[in-house]
N, C-alpha and C positions, 0 to 999 in steps of 0.2 A: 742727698749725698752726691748724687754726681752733677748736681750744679756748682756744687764747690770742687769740684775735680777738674771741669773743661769752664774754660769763658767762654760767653755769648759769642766773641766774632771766630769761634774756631770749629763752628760744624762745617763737616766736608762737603754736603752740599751746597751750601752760603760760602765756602769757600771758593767753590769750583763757578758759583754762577757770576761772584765777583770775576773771575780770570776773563772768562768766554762770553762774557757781555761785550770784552772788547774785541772779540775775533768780527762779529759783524759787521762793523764800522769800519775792518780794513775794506781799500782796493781789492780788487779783481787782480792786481798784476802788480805786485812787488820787488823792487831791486835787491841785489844784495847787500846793498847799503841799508833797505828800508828793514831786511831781517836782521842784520848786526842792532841796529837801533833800538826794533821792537824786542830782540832775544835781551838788551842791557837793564831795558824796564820790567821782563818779567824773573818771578822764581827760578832758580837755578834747575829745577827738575822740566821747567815745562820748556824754557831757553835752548834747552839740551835736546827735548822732544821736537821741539821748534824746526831746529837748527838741522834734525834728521827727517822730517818729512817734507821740509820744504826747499828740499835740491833743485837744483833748475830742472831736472829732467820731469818731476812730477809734480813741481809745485804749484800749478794752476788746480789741479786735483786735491790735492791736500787742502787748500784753500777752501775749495766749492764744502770737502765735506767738513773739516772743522768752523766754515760758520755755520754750515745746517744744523752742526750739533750746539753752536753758541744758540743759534735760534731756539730751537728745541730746550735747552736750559733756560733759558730767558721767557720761552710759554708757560714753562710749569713755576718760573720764579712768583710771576706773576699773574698767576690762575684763578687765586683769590680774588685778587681786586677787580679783576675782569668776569665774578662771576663762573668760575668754574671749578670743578673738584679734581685731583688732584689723584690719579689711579696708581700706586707704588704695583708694580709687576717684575716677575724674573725674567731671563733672558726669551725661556722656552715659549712664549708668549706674542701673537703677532701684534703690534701697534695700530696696525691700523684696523684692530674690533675698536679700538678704543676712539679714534680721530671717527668712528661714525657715529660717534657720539658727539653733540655739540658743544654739549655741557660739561663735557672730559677732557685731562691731559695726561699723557701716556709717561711716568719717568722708571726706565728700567737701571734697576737694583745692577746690574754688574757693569752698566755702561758709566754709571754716577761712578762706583769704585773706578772702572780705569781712567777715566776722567782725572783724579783725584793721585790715582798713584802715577799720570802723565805729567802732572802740573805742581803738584805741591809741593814745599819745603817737607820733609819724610815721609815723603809719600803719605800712603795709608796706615805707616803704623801704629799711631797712638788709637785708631779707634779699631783696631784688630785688638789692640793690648786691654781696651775698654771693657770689649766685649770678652773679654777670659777673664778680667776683671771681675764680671758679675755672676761665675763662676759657669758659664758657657762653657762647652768642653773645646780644645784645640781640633779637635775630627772635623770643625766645620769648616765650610769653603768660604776662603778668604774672599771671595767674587764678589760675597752674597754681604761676610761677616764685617767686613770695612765699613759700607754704606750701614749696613743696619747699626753698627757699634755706634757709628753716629746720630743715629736716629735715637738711640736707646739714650745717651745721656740727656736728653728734654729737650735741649735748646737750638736744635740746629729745626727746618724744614719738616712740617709733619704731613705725611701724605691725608688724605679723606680717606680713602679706599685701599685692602693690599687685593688683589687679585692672586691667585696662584694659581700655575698650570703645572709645577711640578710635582706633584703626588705619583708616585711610580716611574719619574723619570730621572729624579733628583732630589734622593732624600735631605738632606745636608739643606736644600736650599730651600723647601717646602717644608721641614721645621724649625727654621729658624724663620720665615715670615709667619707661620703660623705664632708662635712665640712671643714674636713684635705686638700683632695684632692682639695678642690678649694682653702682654702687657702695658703697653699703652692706650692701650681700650678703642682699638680701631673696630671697625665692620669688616671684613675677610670676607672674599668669594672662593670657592675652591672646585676644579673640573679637575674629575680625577681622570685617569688614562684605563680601561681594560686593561689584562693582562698579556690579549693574545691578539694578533693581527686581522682578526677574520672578518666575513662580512660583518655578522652578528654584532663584536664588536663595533666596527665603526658604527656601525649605527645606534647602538647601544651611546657611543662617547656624543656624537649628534646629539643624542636628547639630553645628557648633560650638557653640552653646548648651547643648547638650546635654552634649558634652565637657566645657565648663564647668563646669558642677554636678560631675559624675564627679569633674574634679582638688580641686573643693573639699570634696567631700565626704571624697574620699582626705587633703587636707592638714587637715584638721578634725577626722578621725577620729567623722564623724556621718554618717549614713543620713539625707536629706529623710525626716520623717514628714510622710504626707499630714495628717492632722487638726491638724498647727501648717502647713501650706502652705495650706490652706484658712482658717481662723482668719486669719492676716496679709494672703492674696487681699481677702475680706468687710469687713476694713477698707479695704483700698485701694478695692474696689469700690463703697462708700460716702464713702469720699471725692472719689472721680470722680463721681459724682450729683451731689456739693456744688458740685463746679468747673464741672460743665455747666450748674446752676446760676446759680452766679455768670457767666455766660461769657452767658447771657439776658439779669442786669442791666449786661452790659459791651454789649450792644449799644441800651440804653437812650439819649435825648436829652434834658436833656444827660445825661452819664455820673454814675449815683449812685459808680462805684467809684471809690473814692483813687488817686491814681495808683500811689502805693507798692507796692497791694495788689496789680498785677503780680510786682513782685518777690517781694511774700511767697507767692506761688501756687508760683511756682515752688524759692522755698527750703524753701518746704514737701515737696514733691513731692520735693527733692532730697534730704531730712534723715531727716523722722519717717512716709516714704511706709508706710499699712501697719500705723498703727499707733493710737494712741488720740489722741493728740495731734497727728497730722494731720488725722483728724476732727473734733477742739475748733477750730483754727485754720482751718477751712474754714467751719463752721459760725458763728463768731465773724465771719468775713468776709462772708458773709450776713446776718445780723444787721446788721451798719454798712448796706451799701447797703441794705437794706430801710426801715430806720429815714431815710436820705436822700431813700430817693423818697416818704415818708409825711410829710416835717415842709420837704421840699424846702432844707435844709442844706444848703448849698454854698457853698467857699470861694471863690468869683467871683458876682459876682451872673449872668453871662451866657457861656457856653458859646464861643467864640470859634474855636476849631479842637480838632478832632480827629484824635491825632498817633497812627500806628502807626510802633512802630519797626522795622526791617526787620531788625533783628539784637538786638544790646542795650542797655541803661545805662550811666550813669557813674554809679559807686558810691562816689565818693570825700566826697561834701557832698550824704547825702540832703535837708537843708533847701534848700541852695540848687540841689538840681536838681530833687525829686518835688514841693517843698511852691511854690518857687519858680513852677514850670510853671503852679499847681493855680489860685494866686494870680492869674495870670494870663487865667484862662480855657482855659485850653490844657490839654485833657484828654488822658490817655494812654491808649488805646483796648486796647494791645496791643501783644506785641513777639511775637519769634519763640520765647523759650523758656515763654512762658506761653503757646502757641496750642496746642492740641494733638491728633496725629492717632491718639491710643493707643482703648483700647477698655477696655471694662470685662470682667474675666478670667471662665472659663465654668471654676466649681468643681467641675464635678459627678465630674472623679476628675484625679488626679495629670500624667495624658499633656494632657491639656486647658488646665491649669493652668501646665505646661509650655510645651507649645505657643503658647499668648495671651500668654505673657510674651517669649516671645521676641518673637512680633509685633510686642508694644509696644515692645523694644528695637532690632526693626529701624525702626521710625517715631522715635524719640528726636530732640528738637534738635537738629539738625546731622549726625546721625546718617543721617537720614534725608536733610534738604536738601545737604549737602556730601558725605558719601557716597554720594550717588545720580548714577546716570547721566550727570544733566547736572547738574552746579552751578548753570550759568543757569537753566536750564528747571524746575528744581524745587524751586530758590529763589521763582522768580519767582510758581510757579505757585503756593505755598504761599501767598504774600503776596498775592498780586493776589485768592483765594479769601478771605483774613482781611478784608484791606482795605473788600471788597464786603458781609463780615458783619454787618460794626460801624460802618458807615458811617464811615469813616476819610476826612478832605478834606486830608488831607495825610500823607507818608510820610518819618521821618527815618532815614539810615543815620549810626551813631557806628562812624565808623570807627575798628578798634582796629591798630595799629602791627602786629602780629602775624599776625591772621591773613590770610595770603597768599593764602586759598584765597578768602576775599569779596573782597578787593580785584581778584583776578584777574579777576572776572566785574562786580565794579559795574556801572562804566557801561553795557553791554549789558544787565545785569538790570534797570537804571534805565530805560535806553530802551525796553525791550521793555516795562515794567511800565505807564509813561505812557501810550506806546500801545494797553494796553488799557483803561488804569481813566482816563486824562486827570488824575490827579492830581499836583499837582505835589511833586518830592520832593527834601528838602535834603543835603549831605554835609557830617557832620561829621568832623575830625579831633582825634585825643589817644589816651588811657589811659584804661578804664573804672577800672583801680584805685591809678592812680597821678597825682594832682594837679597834681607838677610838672611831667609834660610840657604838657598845657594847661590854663591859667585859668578855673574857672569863671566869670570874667569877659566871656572872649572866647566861650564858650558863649553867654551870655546875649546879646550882641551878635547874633551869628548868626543865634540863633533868634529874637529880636523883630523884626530886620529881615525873615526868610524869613515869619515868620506876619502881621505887618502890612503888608508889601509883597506881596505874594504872597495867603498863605492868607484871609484876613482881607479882603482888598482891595477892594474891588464889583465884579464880572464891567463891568458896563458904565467905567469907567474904566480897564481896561487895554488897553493897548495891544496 
């Protein structure tokens, strides 16, 4: 049935790794002539993505990390024929368990979708539409449901392996891989999360963690050697310096960093964590704000609000949302998948290295905040900590259709949150990766009224 629905050349993966094959092969240092040219050759959605991350002021940056990620689609395009298997995982999940593996390639389920909703002619709809198609209910998170709707008609990219880390931290996306996996008849790993923060627990998720390795090492047919687990740790552990870093000039006034470079923190962290080219693209991101606070480059003359977001983005029109904001005055300080509560891994032997990892994937996005104890309280508490970091004067939640678990607790985490920081905070609603349920129109409405009426407004004139 749904061979005759979709053709062969229209999976969104095979779609996406056509586009970003050719990000590699650019220069280091492009004119504005060389991006008129290349934006005439590509897709009208990705020309337009193009065209807004690669402004003079960050486009050595945008460079460094869209070929790490052409790179990184181009390892997993081609993992087969190189003798390697092919690990389908979700966001909440760190890459680099996977790159200590020799015989693995890491491709995450929400990075392929925005990939896919950055680049393509309709974006991602037809394989969200695929997937309610086959009578999938609409509750699911488009992040997750794009990439898999693609996967589920046959013919696009099939992974060897799904790994899942979200059991408790993300229903929505932990049955819908569960799902995939039985109906395509893949092999699933799954580490579920405790329910409560305690010692007990971690240690407790530790020895599922530990199981994990074991099935993968048993489905892999490889033995973890320590001196490539340490090798892949030492990259990542140098890329977290970068980000603590960067994470110093995000609490700068006004903010030298791009608003984008949120996102790219964490697409990085999702993709090439661990490896050479998460370090170029951290280090690249350093570079831009360094160069902003020394020449004072900014796209607003004056600094107007400083906006954390309590969850995530809308990724459907990075111009009209990242560059949009930047234009504006309106800095983006922070969200919740670029704050982070992990640590940097202790190499010194294999149980250690172990251990720190798992650590870090009991603290993970969401992971931590919606699998933990209280939704409220460790939502709240996470944010209300960031908020006070980075001098945040305003907090916005984009509420996504799907996940039940934030919406369950908003207003309470909203009121609790007020009550301690006095900050005032906006709700929005739509689809971070799908356009036609809200206008970035009606976005822009929202937020110039909440920041001018509100954030922006003189304490002594309100009422």
């Amino acid at each position: 049935m749904s061979m005759q629905l979709v053709h062969p050349y229209e999976g969104l993966f095979n779609r996406v790794s056509g586009i970003f094959a050719i990000i590699p092969t650019l220069p280091d240092r492009l004119s504005d002539e060389d991006i008129e040219g290349l934006a005439r050759l590509l897709p009208a959605e990705m020309s337009k993505s193009l065209r807004a991350v690669l402004e003079p002021g960050m486009r050595e940056a945008s460079l460094a990390f869209f070929k790490a990620l052409g790179t990184w689609v181009e390892e997993a395009a081609y993992a087969k024929e190189n003798g390697k298997k092919v690990v389908l995982m979700p966001f909440n999940f760190a890459p680099e368990i996977i790159y200590m593996f020799e015989k693995a390639v890491p491709v995450t389920t929400e990075i392929i979708t925005t990939l896919g909703t950055i680049a393509l002619d309709k974006q991602g709809d037809k394989y969200w539409d695929f997937a309610l198609s086959m009578g999938l209910p609409d509750t699911l998170c488009s992040a997750s449901a794009i990439e898999i709707g693609s996967l589920l008609t046959g013919i696009d990219f099939q992974p060897d392996l799904i790994l899942s880390a979200a059991p408790g931290s993300c229903d929505a996306n932990s049955k819908i891989h569960e799902f995939t996996a039985n109906y395509l008849g893949l092999p699933q790993i799954m580490i579920e999360k405790p329910a409560d923060t305690s010692r007990r627990a971690r240690e407790l998720y530790l020895t599922y963690f530990k199981a994990m390795l074991r099935e993968m090492e048993e489905f892999l047919g490889e033995e973890l050697d320590e001196d490539r687990m340490r090798e892949v740790m030492e990259k990542a552990n140098r890329a977290h310096e970068l980000y603590d870093e960067i994470w110093e000039y995000r609490k700068m006034v006004p903010s030298p960093v791009p608003n984008i470079f949120n996102a790219f923190i964490y697409g990085t962290k999702y993709t090439v964590w661990g490896q050479d080219e998460g370090i170029t693209v951290m280090q690249k991101l350093i570079d831009t704000c360094k160069r902003r606070v020394e020449t004072g480059d900014y796209p607003a003359p004056k600094e107007i609000a400083r906006t954390y977001w309590a969850y995530l983005f809308y990724y459907y029109d990075f111009m009209e949302f990242f560059n949009w904001l930047e234009q504006r005055g309106i800095a983006i300080v922070g969200d919740m998948p670029s704050t982070w509560f992990t640590k940097r891994i202790d190499t010194s032997s294999k149980e250690s290295m172990i251990r720190d990892l798992a650590s870090n994937s009991f603290d993970y996005f969401m992971t931590r905040q919606i699998g933990g104890k209280s939704i409220l309280l460790d939502w709240c508490d996470d944010i209300t900590w960031a908020c006070r970091e980075l001098s945040a004067n305003a907090l916005i939640y984009c509420g996504h259709h799907s996940c039940k678990q934030t919406w369950s607790v908003y207003a309470q985490m909203r009121n609790e949150f007020m009550k301690r920081t006095k900050i005032p905070t906006l709700l929005l609603q739509g689809d971070m990766w799908i356009k036609r349920m809200t206008p970035m129109s009606s976005l822009h409405q929202q937020i110039d009224e909440f920041i001018n009426n509100v954030v922006a407004r003189p304490r002594s004139s309100r009422k």
